[in-house]
Every structure is written in structure tokens, then in C-alpha cells.
N, C-alpha and C positions, 0 to 999 in steps of 0.2 A: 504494500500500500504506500504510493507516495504521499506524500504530503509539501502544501507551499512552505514559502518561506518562514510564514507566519504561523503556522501547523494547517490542520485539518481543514477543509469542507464541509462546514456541519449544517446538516439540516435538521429541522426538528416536527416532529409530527406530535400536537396533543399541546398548547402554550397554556397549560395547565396551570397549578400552584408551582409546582416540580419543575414542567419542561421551562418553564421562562428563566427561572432562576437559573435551575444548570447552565443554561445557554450562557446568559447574562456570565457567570462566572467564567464559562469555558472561554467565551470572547474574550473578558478582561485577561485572559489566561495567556492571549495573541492565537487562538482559532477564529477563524471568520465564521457567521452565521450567517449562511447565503440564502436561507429561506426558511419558514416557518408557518404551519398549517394550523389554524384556530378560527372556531367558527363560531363561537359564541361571543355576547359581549363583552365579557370579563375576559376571556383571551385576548379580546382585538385590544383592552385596557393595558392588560399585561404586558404586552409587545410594545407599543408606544411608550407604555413607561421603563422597558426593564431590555427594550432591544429596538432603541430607535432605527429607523434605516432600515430595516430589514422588514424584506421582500414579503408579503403574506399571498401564500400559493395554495394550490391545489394539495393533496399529499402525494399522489403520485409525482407531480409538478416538483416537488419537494425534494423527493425521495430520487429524483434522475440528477437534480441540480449538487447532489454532495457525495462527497467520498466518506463521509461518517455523516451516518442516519440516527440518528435519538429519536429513540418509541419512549412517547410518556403520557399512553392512552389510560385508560381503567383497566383492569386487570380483565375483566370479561369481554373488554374489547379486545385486547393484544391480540390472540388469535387469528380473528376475521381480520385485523390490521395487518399482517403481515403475511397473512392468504393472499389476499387484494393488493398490495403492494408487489408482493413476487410473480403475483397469476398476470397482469400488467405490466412485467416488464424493469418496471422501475426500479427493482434492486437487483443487481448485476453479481456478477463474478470482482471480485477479492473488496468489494466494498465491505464496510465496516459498519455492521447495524448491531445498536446497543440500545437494551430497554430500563428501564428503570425500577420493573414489580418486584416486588418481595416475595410474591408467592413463585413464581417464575421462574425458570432455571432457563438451560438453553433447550430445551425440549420444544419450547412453544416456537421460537425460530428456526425450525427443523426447516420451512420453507426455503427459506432464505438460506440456511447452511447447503441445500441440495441444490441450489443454482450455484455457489463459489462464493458466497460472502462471507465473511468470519463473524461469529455471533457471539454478543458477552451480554453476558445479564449484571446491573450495575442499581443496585437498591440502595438510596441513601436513609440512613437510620437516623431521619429526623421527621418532625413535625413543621410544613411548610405554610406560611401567607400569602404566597405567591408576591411580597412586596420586596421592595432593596432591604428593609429590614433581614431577610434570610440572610443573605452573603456573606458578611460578615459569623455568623453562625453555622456554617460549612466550615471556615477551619477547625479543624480535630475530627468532624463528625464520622462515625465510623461509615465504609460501604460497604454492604456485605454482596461479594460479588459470587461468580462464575463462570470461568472460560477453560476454552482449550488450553494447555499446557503452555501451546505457543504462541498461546494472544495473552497470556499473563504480564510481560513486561509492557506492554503495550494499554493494557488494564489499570495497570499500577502508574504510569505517566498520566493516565488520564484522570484516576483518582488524587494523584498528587496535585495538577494543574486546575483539581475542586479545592485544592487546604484540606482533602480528608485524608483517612485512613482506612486499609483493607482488612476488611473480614473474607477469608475464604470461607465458602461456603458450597458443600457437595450439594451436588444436583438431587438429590435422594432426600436431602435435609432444607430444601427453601423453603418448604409451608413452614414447615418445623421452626426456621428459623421468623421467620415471619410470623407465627403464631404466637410469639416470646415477643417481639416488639408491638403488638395489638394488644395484647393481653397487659401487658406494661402502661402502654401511653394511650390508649382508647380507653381503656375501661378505669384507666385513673382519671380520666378526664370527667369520666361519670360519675366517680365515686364522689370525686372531690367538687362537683357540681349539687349532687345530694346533702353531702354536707354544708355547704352553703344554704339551701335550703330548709335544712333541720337547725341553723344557727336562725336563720333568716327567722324561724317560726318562734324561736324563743326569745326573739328580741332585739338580735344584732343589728345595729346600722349596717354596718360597712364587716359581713361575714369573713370576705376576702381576706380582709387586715387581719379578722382575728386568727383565723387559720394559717397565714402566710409564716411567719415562724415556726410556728408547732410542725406543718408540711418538710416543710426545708429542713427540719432536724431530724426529722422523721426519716424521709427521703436519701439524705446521707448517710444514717446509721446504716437505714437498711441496706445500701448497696454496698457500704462498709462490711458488713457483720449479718447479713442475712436474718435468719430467725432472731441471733440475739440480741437482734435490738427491740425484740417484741415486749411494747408495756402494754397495760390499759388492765381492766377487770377479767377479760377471761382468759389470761396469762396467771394474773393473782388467783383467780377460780371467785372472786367475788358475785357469785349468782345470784343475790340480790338486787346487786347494779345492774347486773344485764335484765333482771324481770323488772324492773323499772325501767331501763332504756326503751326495752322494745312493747312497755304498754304504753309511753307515751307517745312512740312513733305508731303504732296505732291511732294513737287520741288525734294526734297534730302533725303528724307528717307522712299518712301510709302509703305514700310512694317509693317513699326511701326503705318499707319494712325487706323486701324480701332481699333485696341486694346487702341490709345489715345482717340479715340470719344466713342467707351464702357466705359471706366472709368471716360473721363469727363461728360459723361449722369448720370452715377450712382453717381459721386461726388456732381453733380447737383441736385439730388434728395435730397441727403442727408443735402445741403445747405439750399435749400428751407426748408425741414420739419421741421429743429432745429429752423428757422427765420432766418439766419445771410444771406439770397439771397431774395431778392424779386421776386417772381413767373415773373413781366412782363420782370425782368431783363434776368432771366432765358430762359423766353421763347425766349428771341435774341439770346442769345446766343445758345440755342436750334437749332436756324434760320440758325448758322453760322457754326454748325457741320453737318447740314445734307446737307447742301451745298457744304460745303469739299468732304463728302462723295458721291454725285454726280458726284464733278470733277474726283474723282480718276477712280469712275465706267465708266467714258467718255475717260479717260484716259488707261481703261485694254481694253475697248472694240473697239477701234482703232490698 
């Protein structure tokens, strides 16, 4: 694969949250971004703010005009994306197409590997706004990638020229690994939304403030020290507090009940396993969330 003076020909299909930014960085990186396919408004926004100049095309339009192609559709589109893209012509022999899923390995660009392209799957392990705000926040960010043996150095320059860092990752292991960054940064996103909500109900101005330190130390320990940074009452085995917590989240917040009695069962496990809960303590407490969760089901079904 040649490349200019300047690096790559990159094109970009999808000026998502994701494809803008990357772009935006690979250019400041000295790659040209010769064209970019976004059909929405908030794409054509993207582009003007985050990749002035540049060409908005077709995608197959796209996809003939670059020597490195960026797929940064949804994960359910990929497929048909790069069916259409290859069954058209527009991805060639020893061109360079790289997508961005997490779930993704190089199995879904089998298309495009069986015309001559080299295919690397390139997932960055952050949370994007699609604003300049991101950029900045790409250095360090890990990428948990996948490629041939012999597109690795070539992988690794490209990850360099984002500020990030490589995660290999087997083809066998991308849900896997993508199911660990979802489960992490989605579903904290919800927790920590309900708890604003259950401060919200008890009186909080401003929830965010109050949670914002308690989170952040939180946050640290655990990624520090895993289980043993686990506080709070069903560490201590105080089952009291927990029949209090969850009859008032019944009374005043029973949106947040069933996602508190998920997490305190698997908190519960994790207590027990290490020794710091004693199993009969446990199992009271056990007694006192599935009873909550009876009253609430007595409580929809009325």
C-alpha cells in the first residue's frame, strides 16, 4: 500500500460520533481526508465543524476516492456496508479498509479480504460526543484491535497517529471483549442516572455534586483493588438497611427497585465468595430483596 507524502487517502463512510472525530484526529495526524459519506443532519454538522473542506460523497463515491477506507456505521449495518461497497466495485485489491465495532473482528470484512484488501478491525474504548471536545481525550485511550499478523505494524502506526494504545484482541474474543466495555460504561451510565434520581427524590438540589466525589473514589478503588474496595451494608451484612433501602424505593423511586436488587444479589455473591458475608447472613438478606420485589410486582399488577 502506498501512501502520499502526507500519509494515507482516507475516506470515511458513517461521520458519526466516532467517524468524525477519528478522521478529525487522523488528519491533524498529516493523513488527508479526501471524502466522507453522512446523511443525516448531525453528520453534515459534524463534518463542517470537525472536517472543514472535505468532500461529502456518495459511499461508494467515497470508498473509490481513498487508499484507506474507515467503516464507522452501527454494528448491524457493517455487514450490508461492506457487501454493497465490495458487490460495486469500490473496494479494490491491496486497499486498506478498517472499521471501528467492538463486536466485530475481521470476519464481517471477509468481503472485502476476498477481492485483495487488507482488513483490520480498530475499536476505540471510549465514550464519544462527536465534538473537538473528544480529541484531546484519544491520547492514552486504549484500541482494542484485530489484524493479520502482517497488517499489525501498520495497525499500530495508525493507533499511534490517534494518541492511543493497543489492545490485541482475538477474533474468537471481540463480543467478549466488547461485552466488558458495555457492561462497564452503559450500564454505569444507568446506574448512576438512577441514582441521581433516588437523591433527586429525597431532596437533592444539585444530585450530580452530591455523588460526584463519592463516584470518583468509588471508581478508583475499584479499578484499583476490584472487590476490595467493596463498602456499603451488604458487605457489612447490615439487613436492616437494605429492608429499609428497598421499601423506600418502593414508596419513592420504583424505577430504580429492580436494577438495586440485580446489583445487590451480585454484590452478594461477590461478599460471600471472598469471606467478608457469611452465607446465613446472606441468605436474609436474600429473604428481604425478593420480598421487595414481590411488593412492587403486587404493586404494577393493581
Amino acid at each position: 500500500m502506498t501512501k502520499s507524502s502526507a500519509g494515507f487517502h482516507i475516506g470515511v463512510v458513517g461521520a458519526g460520533r466516532v467517524g468524525a472525530v477519528l478522521a478529525a484526529a487522523l488528519r491533524a495526524a498529516g493523513h488527508e481526508i479526501v471524502a466522507t459519506a453522512g446523511e443525516s443532519d448531525a453528520s453534515r454538522g459534524r463534518i463542517e465543524a470537525l472536517l472543514p473542506g472535505v468532500e461529502v460523497a456518495k459511499p461508494t463515491d467515497v470508498a473509490r476516492a481513498c487508499d484507506l477506507l474507515l467503516l464507522t456505521v452501527p454494528d448491524d449495518m457493517l455487514s450490508n456496508v461492506v457487501t454493497m461497497l465490495t458487490a460495486s466495485g469500490a473496494i479494490r485489491e491491496g486497499q486498506v479498509v478498517v472499521h471501528t465495532s467492538g463486536r466485530h473482528g475481521l470476519a464481517v470484512l471477509e468481503p472485502a479480504r476476498a477481492v485483495g484488501a487488507r482488513t483490520i478491525a480498530m475499536h476505540p474504548a471510549m465514550t464519544f460526543t462527536g465534538t473537538a471536545v473528544d480529541l484531546p481525550r484519544l491520547a492514552g485511550c486504549v484500541f482494542g484491535v484485530t489484524a493479520d499478523e502482517s497488517d499489525r505494524p501498520l495497525t499500530e502506526s495508525l493507533v499511534a497517529d490517534l494518541g492511543g494504545r493497543t489492545m490485541w484482541v482475538p477474533e474468537d474474543r471481540r463480543t467478549l471483549y466488547h461485552a466488558g466495555l458495555a457492561h462497564g460504561a452503559n450500564h454505569l451510565v444507568t446506574l448512576v442516572t438512577e441514582a441521581m434520581e433516588i437523591l433527586s427524590a429525597a431532596g437533592a438540589e444539585d444530585p450530580a455534586a452530591t455523588l460526584r466525589p463519592l463516584l470518583t473514589a468509588a471508581l478508583d478503588n475499584a479499578l484499583e483493588h476490584g472487590d476490595a474496595a467493596l463498602t456499603g451494608p451488604i458487605v457489612r451484612g447490615d439487613v436492616e438497611t437494605v429492608r429499609a433501602h428497598v421499601a423506600d424505593l418502593v414508596a419513592n423511586a420504583p424505577q430504580t427497585l429492580a436494577s438495586y436488587v440485580a446489583m445487590a444479589r451480585a454484590t452478594l455473591d461477590r461478599a460471600v465468595t471472598d469471606g467478608r458475608l457469611l452465607p446465613i447472613r446472606a441468605t436474609k438478606m436474600l429473604r428481604v430483596l425478593a420480598a421487595a420485589e414481590a411488593r412492587a410486582a403486587e404493586g404494577i399488577a393493581r
